[in-house]
mmCIF file of the N, C-alpha and C atoms, coordinates in Angstrom:
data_MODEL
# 
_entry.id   MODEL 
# 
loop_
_atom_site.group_PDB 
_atom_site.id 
_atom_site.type_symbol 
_atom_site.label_atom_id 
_atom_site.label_alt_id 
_atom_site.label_comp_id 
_atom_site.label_asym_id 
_atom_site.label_entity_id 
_atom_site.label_seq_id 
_atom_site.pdbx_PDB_ins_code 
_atom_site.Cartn_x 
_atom_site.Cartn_y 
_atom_site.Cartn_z 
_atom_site.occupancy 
_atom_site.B_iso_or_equiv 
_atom_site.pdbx_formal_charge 
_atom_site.auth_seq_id 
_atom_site.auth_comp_id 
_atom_site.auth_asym_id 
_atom_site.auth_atom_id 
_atom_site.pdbx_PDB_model_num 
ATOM 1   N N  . UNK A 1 1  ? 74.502 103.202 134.100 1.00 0.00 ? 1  UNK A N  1 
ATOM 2   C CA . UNK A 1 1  ? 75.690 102.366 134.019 1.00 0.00 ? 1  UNK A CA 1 
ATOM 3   C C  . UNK A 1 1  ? 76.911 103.261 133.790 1.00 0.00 ? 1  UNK A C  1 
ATOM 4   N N  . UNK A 1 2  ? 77.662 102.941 134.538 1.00 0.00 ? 2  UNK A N  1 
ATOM 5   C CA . UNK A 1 2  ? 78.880 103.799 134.483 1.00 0.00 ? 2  UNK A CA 1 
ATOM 6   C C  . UNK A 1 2  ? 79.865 103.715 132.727 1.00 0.00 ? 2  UNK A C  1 
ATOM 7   N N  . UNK A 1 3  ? 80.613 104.685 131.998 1.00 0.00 ? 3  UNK A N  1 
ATOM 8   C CA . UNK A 1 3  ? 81.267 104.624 130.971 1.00 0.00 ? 3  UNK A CA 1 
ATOM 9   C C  . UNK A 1 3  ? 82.562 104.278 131.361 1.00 0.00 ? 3  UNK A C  1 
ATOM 10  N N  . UNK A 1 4  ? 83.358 103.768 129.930 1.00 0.00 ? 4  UNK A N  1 
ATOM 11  C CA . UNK A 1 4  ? 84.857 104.102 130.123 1.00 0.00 ? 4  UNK A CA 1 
ATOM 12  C C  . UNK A 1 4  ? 85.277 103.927 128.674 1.00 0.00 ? 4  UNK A C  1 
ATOM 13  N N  . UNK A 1 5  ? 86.025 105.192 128.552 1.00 0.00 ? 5  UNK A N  1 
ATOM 14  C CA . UNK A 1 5  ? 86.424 105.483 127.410 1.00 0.00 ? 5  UNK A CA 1 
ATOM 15  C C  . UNK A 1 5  ? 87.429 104.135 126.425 1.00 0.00 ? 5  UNK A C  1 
ATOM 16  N N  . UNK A 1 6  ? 87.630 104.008 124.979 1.00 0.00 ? 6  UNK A N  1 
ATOM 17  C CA . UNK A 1 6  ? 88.069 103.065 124.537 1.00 0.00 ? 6  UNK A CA 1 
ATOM 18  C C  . UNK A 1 6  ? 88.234 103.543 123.099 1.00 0.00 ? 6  UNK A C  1 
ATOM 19  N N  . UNK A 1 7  ? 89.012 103.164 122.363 1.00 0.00 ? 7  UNK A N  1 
ATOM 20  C CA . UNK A 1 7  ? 89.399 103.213 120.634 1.00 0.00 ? 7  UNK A CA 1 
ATOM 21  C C  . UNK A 1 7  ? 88.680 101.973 119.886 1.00 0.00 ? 7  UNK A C  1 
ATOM 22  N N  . UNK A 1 8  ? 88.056 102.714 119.105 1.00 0.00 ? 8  UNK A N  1 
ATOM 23  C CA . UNK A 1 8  ? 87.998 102.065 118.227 1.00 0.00 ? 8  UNK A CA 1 
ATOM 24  C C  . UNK A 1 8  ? 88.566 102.384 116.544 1.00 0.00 ? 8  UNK A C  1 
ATOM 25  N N  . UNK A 1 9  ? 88.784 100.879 116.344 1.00 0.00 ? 9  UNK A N  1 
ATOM 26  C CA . UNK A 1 9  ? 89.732 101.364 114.920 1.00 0.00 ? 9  UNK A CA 1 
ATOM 27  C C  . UNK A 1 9  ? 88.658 101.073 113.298 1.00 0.00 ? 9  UNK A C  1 
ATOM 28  N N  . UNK A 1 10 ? 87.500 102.004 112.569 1.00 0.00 ? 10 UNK A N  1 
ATOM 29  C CA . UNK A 1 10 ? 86.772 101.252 111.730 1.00 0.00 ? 10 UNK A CA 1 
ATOM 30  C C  . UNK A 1 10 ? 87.443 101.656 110.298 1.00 0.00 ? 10 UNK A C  1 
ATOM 31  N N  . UNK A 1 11 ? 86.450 101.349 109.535 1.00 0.00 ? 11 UNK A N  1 
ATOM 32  C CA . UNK A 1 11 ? 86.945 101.809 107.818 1.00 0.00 ? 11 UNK A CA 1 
ATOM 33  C C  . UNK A 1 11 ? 86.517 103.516 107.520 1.00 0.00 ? 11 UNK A C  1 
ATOM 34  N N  . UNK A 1 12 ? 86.888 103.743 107.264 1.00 0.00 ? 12 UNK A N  1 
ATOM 35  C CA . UNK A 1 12 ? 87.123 105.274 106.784 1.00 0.00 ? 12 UNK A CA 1 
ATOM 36  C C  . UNK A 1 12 ? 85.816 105.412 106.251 1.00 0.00 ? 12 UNK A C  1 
ATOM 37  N N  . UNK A 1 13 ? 85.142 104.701 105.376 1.00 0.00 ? 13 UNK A N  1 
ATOM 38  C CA . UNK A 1 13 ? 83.543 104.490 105.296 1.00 0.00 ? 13 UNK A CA 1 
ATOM 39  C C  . UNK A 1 13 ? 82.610 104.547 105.977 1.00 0.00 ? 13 UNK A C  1 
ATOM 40  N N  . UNK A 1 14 ? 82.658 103.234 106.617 1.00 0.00 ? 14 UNK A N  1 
ATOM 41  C CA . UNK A 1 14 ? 81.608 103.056 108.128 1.00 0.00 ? 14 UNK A CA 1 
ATOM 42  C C  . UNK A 1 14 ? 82.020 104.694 109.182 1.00 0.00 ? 14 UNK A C  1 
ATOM 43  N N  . UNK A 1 15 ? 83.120 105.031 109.371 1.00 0.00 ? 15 UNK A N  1 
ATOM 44  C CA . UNK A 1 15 ? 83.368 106.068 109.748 1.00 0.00 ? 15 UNK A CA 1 
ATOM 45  C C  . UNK A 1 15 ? 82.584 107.203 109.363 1.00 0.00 ? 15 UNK A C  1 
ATOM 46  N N  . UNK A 1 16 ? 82.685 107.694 108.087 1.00 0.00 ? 16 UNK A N  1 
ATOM 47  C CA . UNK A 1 16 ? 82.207 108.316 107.145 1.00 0.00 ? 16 UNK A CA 1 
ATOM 48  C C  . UNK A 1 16 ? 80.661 108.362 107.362 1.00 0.00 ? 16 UNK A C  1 
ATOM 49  N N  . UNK A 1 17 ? 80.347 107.297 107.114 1.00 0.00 ? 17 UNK A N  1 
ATOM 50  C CA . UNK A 1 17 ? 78.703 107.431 107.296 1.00 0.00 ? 17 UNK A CA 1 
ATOM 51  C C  . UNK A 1 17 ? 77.711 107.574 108.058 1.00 0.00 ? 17 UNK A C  1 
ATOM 52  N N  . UNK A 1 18 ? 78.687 107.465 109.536 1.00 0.00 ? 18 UNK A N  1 
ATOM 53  C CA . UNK A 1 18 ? 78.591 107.548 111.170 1.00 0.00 ? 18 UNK A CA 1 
ATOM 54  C C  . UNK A 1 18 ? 78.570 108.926 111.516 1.00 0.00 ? 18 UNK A C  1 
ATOM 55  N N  . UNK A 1 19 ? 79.604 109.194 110.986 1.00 0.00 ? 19 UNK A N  1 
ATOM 56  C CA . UNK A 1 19 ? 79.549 111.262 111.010 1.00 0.00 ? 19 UNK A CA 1 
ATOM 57  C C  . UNK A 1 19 ? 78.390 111.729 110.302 1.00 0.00 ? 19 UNK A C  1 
ATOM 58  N N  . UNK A 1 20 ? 77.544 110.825 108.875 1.00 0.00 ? 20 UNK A N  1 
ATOM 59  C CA . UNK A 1 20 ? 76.797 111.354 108.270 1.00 0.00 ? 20 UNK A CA 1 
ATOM 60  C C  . UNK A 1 20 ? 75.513 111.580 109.171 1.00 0.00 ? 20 UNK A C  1 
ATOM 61  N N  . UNK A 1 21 ? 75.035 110.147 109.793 1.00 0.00 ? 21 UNK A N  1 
ATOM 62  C CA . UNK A 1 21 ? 74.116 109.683 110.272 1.00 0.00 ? 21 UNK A CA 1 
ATOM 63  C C  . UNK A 1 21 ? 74.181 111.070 111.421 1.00 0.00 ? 21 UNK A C  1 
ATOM 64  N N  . UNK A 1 22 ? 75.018 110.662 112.368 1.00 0.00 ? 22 UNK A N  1 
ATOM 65  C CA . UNK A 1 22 ? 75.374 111.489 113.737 1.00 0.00 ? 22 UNK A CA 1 
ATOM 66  C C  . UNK A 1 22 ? 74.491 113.166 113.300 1.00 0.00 ? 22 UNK A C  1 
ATOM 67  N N  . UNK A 1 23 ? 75.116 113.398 112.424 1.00 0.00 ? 23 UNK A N  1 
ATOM 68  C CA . UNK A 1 23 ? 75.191 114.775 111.512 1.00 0.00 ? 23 UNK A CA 1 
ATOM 69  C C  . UNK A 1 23 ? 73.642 115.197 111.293 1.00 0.00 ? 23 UNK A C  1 
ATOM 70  N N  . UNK A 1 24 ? 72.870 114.533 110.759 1.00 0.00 ? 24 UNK A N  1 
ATOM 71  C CA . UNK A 1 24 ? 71.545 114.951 110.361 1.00 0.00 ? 24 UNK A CA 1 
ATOM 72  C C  . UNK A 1 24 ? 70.320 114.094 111.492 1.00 0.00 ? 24 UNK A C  1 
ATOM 73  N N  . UNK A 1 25 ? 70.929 113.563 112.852 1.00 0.00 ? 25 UNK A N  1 
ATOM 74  C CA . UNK A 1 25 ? 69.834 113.198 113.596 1.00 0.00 ? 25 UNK A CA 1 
ATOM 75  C C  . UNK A 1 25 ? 70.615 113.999 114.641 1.00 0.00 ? 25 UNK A C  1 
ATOM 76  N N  . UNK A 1 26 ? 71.503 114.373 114.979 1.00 0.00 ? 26 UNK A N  1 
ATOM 77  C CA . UNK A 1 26 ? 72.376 115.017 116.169 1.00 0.00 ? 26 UNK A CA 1 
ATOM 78  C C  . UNK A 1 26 ? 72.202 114.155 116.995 1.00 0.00 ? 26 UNK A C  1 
ATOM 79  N N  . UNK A 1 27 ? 72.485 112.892 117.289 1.00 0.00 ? 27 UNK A N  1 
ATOM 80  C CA . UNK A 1 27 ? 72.404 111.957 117.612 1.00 0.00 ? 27 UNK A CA 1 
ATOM 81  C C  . UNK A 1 27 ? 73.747 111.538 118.004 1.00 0.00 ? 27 UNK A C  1 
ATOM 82  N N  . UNK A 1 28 ? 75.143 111.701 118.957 1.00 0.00 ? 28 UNK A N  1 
ATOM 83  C CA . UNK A 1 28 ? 76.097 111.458 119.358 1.00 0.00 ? 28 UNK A CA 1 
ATOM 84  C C  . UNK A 1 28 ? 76.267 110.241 118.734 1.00 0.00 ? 28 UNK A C  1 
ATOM 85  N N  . UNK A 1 29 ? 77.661 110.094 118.010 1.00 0.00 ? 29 UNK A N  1 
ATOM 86  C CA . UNK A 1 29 ? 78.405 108.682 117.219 1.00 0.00 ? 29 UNK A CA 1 
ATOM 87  C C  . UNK A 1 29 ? 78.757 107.636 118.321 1.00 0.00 ? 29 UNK A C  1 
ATOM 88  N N  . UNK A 1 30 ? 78.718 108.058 119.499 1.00 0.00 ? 30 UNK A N  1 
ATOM 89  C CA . UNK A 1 30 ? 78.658 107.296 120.775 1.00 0.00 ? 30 UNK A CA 1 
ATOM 90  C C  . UNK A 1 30 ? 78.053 106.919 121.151 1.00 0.00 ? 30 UNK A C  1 
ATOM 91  N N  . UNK A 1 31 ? 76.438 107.146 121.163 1.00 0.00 ? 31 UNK A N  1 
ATOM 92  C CA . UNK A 1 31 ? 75.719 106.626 120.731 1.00 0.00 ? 31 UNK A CA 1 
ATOM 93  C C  . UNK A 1 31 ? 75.092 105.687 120.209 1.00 0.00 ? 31 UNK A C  1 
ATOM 94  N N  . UNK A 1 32 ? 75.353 105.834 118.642 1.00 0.00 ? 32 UNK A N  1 
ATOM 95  C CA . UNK A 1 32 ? 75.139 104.707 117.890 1.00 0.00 ? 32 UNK A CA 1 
ATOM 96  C C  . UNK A 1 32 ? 76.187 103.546 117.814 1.00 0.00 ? 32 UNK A C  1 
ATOM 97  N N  . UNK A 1 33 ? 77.285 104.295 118.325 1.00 0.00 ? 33 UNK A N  1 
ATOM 98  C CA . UNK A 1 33 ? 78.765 102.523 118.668 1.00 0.00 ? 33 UNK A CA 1 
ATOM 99  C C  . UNK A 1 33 ? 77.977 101.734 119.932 1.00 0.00 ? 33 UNK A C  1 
ATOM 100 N N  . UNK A 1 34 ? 77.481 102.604 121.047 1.00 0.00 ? 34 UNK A N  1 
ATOM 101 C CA . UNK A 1 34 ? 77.203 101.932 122.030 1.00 0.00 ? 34 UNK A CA 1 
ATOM 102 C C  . UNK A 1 34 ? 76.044 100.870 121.610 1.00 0.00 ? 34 UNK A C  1 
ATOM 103 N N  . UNK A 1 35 ? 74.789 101.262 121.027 1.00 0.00 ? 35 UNK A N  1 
ATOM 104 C CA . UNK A 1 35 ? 74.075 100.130 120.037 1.00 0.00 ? 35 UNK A CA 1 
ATOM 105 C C  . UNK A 1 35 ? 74.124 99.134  119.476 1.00 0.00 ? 35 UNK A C  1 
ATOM 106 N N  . UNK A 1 36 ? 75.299 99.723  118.051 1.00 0.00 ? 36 UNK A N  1 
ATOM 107 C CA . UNK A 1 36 ? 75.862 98.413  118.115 1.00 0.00 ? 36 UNK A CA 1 
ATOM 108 C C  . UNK A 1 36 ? 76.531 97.555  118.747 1.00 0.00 ? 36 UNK A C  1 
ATOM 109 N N  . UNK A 1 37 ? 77.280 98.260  119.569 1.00 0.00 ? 37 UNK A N  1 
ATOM 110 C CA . UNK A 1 37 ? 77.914 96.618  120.366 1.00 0.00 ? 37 UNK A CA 1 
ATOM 111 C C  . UNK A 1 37 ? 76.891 95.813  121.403 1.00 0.00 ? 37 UNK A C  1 
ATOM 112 N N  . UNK A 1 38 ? 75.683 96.887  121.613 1.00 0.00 ? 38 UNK A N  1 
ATOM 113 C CA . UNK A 1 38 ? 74.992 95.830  122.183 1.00 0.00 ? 38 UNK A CA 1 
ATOM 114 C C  . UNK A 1 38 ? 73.777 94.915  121.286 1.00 0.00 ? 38 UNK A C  1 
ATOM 115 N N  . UNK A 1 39 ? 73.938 95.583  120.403 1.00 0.00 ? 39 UNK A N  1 
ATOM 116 C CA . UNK A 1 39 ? 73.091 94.342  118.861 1.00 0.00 ? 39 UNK A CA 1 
ATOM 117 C C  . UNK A 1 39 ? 73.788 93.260  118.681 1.00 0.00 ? 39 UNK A C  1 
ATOM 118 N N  . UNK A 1 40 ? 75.680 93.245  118.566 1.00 0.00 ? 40 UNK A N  1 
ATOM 119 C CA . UNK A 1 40 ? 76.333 92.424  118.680 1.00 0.00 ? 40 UNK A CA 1 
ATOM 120 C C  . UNK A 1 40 ? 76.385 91.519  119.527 1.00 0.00 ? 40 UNK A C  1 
ATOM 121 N N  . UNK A 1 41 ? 76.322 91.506  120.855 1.00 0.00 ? 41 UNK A N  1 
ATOM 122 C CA . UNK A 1 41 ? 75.897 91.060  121.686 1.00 0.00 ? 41 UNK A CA 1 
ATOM 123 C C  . UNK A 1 41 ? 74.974 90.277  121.963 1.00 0.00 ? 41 UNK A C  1 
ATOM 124 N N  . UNK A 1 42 ? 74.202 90.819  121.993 1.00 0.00 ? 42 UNK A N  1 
ATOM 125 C CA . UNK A 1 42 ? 72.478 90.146  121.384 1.00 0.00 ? 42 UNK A CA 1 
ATOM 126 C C  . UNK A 1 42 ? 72.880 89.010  120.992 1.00 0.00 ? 42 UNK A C  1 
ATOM 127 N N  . UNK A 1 43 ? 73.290 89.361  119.477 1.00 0.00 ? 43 UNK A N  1 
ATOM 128 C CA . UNK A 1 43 ? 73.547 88.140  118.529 1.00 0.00 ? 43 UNK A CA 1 
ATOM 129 C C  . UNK A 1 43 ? 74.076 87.104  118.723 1.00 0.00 ? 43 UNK A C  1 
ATOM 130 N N  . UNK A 1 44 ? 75.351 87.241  119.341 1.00 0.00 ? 44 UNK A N  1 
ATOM 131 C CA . UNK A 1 44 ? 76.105 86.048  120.103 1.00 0.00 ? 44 UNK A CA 1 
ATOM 132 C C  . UNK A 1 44 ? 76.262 86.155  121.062 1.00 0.00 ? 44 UNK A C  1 
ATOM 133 N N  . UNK A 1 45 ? 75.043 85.752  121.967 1.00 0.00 ? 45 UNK A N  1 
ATOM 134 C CA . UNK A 1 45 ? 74.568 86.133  123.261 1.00 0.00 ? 45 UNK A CA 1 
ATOM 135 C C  . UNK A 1 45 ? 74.835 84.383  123.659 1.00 0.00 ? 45 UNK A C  1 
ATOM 136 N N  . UNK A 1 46 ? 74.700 83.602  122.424 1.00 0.00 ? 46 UNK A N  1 
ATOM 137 C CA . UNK A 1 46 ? 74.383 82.018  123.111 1.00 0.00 ? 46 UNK A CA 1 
ATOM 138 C C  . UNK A 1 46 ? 75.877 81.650  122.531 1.00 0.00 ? 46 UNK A C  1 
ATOM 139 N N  . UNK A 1 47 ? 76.809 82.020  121.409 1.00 0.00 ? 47 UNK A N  1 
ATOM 140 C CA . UNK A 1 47 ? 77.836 81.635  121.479 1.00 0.00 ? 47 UNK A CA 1 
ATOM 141 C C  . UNK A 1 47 ? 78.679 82.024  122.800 1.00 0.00 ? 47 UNK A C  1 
ATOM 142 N N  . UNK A 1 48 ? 78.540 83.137  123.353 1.00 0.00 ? 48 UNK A N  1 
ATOM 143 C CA . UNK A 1 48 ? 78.806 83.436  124.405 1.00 0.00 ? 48 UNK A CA 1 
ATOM 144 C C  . UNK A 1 48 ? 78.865 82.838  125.471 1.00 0.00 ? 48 UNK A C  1 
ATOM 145 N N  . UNK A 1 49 ? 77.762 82.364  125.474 1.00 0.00 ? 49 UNK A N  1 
ATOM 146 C CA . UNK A 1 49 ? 77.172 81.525  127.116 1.00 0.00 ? 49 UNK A CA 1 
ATOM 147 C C  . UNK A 1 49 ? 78.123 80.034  127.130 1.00 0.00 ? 49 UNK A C  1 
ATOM 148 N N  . UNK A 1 50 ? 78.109 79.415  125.709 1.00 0.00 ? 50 UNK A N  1 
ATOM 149 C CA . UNK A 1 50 ? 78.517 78.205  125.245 1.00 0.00 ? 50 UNK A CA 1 
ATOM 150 C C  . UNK A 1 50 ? 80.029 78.372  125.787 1.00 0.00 ? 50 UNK A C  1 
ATOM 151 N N  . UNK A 1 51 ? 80.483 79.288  125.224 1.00 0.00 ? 51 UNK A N  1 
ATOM 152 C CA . UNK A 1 51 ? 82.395 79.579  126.221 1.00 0.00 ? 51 UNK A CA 1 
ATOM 153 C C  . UNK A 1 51 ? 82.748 79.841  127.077 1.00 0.00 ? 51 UNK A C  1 
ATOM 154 N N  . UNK A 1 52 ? 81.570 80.471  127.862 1.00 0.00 ? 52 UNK A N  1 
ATOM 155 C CA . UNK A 1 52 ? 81.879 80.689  129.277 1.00 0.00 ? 52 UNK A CA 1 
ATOM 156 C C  . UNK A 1 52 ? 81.723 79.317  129.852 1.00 0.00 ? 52 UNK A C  1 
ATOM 157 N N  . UNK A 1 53 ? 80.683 78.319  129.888 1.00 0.00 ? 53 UNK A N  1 
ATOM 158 C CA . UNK A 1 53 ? 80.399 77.041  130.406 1.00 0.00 ? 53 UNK A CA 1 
ATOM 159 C C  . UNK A 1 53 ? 81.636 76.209  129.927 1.00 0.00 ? 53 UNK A C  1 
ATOM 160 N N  . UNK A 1 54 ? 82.106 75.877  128.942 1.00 0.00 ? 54 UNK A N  1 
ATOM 161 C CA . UNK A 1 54 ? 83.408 75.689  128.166 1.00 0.00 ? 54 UNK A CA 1 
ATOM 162 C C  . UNK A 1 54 ? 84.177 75.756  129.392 1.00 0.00 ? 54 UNK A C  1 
ATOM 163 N N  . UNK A 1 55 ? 84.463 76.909  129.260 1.00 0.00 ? 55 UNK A N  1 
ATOM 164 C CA . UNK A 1 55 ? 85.869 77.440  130.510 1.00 0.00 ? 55 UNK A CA 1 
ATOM 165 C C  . UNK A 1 55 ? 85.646 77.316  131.834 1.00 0.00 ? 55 UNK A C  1 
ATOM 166 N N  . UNK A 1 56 ? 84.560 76.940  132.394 1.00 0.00 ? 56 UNK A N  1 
ATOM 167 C CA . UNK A 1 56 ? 84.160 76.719  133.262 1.00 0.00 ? 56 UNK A CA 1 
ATOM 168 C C  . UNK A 1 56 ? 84.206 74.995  134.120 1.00 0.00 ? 56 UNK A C  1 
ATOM 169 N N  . UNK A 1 57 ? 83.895 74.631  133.149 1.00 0.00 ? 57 UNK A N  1 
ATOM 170 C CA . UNK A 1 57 ? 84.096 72.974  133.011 1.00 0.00 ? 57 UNK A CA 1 
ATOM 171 C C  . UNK A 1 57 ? 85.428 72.623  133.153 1.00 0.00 ? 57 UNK A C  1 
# 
């Protein structure tokens, strides 16, 4: 799947602990953002569907 670059703005924490994580698995922080947004996803995978049909209607 093709990329495209984007900002994200988090807490200096979650930040923090992302560099930690990244840091001791060498595991790119790009990586683990790309994950989560697709866990997020996941999750409101059916609120999702519900607004598209919404707007559709």
């Amino acid at each position: 799947m093709a990329k495209k670059l984007t900002t994200l703005y988090v807490d200096v924490e979650l930040l923090e602990r992302l560099n930690k994580l990244s840091a001791m698995t060498r595991v790119p922080m790009s990586v683990y953002t790309r994950e989560a947004v697709d866990l997020a996803l996941d999750k409101h995978e059916k609120q999702i569907k519900v607004q598209q049909e919404k707007s559709e209607a």
